[in-house]
C-alpha positions in Angstrom: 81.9 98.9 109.5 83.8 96.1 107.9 87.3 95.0 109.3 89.9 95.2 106.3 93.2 94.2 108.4 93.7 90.6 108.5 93.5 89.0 111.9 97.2 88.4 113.6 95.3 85.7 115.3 94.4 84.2 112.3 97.4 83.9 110.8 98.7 80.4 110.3 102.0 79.5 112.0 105.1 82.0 111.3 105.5 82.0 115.2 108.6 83.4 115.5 107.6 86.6 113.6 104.9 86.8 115.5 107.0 86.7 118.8 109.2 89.5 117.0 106.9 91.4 116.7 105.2 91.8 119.7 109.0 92.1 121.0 109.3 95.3 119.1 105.5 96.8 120.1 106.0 95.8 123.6 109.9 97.7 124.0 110.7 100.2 121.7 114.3 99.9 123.0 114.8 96.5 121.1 115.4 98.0 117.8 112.6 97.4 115.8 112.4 94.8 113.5 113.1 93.3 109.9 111.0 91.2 108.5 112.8 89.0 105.7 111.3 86.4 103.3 110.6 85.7 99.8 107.2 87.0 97.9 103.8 85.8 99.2 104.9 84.8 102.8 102.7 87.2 104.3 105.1 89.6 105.8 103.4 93.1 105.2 100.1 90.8 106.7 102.2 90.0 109.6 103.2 93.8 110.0 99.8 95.2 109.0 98.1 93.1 111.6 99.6 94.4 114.5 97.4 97.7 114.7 94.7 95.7 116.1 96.7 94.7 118.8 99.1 98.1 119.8 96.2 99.7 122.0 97.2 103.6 121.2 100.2 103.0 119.9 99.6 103.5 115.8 101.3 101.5 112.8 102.4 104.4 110.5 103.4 102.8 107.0 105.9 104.7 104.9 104.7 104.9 101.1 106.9 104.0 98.9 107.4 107.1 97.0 107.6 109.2 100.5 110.4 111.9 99.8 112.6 113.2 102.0 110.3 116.5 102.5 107.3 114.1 103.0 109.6 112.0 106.1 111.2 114.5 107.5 109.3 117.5 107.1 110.0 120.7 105.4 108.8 124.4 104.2 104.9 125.1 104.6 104.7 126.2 101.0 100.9 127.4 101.2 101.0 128.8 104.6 104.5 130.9 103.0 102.2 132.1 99.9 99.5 133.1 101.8 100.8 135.0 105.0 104.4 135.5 103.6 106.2 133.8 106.6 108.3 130.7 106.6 107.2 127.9 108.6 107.9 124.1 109.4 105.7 121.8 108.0 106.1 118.5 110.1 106.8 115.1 108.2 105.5 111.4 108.7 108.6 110.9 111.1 107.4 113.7 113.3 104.1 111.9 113.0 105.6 108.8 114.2 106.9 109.9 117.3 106.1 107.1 120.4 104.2 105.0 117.6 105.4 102.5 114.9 107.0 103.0 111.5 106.1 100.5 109.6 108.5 100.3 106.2 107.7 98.2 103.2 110.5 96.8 100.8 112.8 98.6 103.2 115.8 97.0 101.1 114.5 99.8 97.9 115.0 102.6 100.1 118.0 104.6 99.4 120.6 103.6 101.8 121.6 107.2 103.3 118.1 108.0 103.3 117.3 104.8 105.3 120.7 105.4 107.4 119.1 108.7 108.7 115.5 107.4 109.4 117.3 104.7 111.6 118.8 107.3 113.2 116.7 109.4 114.3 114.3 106.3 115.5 118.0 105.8 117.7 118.7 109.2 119.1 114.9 109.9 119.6 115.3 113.3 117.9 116.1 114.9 114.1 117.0 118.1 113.4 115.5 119.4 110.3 118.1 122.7 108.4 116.9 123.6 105.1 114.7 126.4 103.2 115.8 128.9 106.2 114.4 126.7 108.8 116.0 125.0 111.7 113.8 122.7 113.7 114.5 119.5 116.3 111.6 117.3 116.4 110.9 114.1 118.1 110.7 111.0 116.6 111.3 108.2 119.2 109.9 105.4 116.9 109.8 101.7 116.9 111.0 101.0 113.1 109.7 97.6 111.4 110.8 96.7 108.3 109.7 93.9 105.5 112.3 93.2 102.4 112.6 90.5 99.7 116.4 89.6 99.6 115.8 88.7 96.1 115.1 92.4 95.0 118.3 93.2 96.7 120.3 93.6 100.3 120.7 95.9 102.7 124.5 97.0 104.0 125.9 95.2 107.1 125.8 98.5 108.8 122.6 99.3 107.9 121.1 95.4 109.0 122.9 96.4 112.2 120.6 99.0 113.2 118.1 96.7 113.7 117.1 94.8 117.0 115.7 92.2 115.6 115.8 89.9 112.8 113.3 87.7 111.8 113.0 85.5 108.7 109.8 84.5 107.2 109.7 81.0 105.7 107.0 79.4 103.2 104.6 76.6 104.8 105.7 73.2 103.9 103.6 71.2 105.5 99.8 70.2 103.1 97.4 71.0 106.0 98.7 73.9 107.0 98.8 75.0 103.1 95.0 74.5 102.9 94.2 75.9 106.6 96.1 79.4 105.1 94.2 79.0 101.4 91.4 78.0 103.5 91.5 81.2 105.6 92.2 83.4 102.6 89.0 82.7 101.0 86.9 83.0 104.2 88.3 86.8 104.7 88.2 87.4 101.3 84.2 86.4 100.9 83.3 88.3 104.1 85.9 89.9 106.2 84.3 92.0 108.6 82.8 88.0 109.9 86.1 86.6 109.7 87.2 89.3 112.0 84.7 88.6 114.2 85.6 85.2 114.6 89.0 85.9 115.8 88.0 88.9 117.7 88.2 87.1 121.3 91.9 86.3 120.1 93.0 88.9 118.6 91.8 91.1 122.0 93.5 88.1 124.2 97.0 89.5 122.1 96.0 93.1 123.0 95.6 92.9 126.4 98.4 90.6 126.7 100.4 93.7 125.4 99.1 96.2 127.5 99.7 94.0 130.0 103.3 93.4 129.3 103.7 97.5 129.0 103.0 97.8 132.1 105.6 95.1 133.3 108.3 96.0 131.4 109.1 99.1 133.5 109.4 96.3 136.8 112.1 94.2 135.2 115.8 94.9 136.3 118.4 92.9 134.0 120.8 91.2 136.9 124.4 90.9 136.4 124.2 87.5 135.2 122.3 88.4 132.3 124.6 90.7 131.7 127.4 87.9 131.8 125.4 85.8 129.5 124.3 87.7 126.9 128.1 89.2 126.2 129.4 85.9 126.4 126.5 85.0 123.8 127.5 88.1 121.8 131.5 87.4 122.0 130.9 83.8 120.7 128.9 85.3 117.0 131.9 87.6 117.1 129.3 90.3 116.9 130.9 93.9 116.1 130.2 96.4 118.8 128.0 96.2 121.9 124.6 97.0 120.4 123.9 93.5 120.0 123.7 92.9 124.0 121.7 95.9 124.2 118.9 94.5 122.2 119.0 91.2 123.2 118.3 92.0 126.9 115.9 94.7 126.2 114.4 91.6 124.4 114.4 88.9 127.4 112.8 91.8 129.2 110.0 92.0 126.4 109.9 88.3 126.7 109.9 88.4 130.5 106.7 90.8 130.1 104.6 89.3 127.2 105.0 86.0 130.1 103.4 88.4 133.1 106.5 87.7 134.3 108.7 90.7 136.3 112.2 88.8 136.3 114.0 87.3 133.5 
């Protein structure tokens, strides 16, 4: 069986996406990611990547033309026709409960629609009232999003939401151009061997997450974190207190992915 995801191993440079990344798979309580950069920067290859590395935990993508019914779940039309009784047809968010949602062009989405997917990922719950049906489902999901800021923005309030915030930049430098073309054309002429070439890696990055899980629960965030990360927070005059939140639920991530049980 031939391997169509592209390595994360293999992917040249964009470290700090990377990081990011793993960030968001290894503590759901850092508030997912968004993935920004202009077109061909690899950024749904960065996202797509990770499902060789997240152990159980799945990378569900949204399709672009999901609608609300598809998301969030609505009336079981056949199962209604058939025994003439109403009942709840689960969506991809109920799907995506403990696992990762992965949204492409999330900047396209339509902002309350967005507003409500972020949060339910928040709250860990959405309650579903329409059709005669009233239903709370689950959906404690890790939410990673990819945009082009050239096809348009996303609201301050909405960017909020996020944990994280990383911004994918276009190679510069000639070798490292020819490495990725190089790379390219190896996967594209026979991917399931490319694979296997980074298949010690890209196992090294999976156990190095499991690994982290595990950790994460050990890591207590002493006061003087606390101290710096609301000074930190104070000085980019950021709005609220989320932003500490996520920042030491990420140096606990951080902490982890180093096998580390202090921060």
């Amino acid at each position: 069986m031939q391997c169509m995801i592209f390595p994360l191993a293999a992917i040249v440079g964009q470290e700090t996406v990377k990081r990011a990344l793993l960030i968001a798979t290894v503590n759901p309580k850092a508030g997912g990611v968004l993935v920004v950069g202009e077109k061909g920067t690899a950024k749904s290859t960065l996202v797509r990547s990770l499902a060789e590395v997240t152990g159980e935990v799945k990378l569900i993508e949204l399709p672009l033309n999901a609608t609300e019914d598809m998301v969030f779940g609505g009336l079981d039309m056949p199962y209604a026709v058939e025994q003439g009784e109403r009942r709840f047809l689960p969506g991809i968010l109920a799907r995506a409960h403990n696992h990762i949602l992965y949204i492409d062009e999330v900047n396209l989405l339509r902002q309350d629609f967005l507003g409500s997917l972020l949060d339910a990922a928040t709250t860990g719950v959405y309650r579903v009232e329409r059709e005669g049906i009233s239903c709370l489902h689950e959906a404690a999901c890790t939410l990673v999003g990819t945009m082009n800021p050239e096809e348009g923005t996303l609201s301050p309030q909405i960017i909020d939401r996020f944990g994280l915030y990383a911004a994918v930049s276009r190679e510069q430098n000639e070798a490292d151009r020819v490495e990725i073309v190089r790379r390219i054309l190896a996967y594209e002429a026979q991917p399931a061997e490319f694979c296997q070439r980074y298949a010690a890696a890209t196992e090294g990055i999976k156990q190095q997450v499991e690994t982290a899980k595990s950790l994460l629960q050990d890591i207590a965030v002493p006061e003087a974190m606390i101290l710096l990360a609301a000074q930190m927070c104070a000085k980019a005059h950021s709005a609220g207190h989320r932003a500490e939140l996520f920042l030491l639920e990420a140096a606990r991530a951080i902490a982890a992915l180093a096998g580390r049980t202090y921060l």
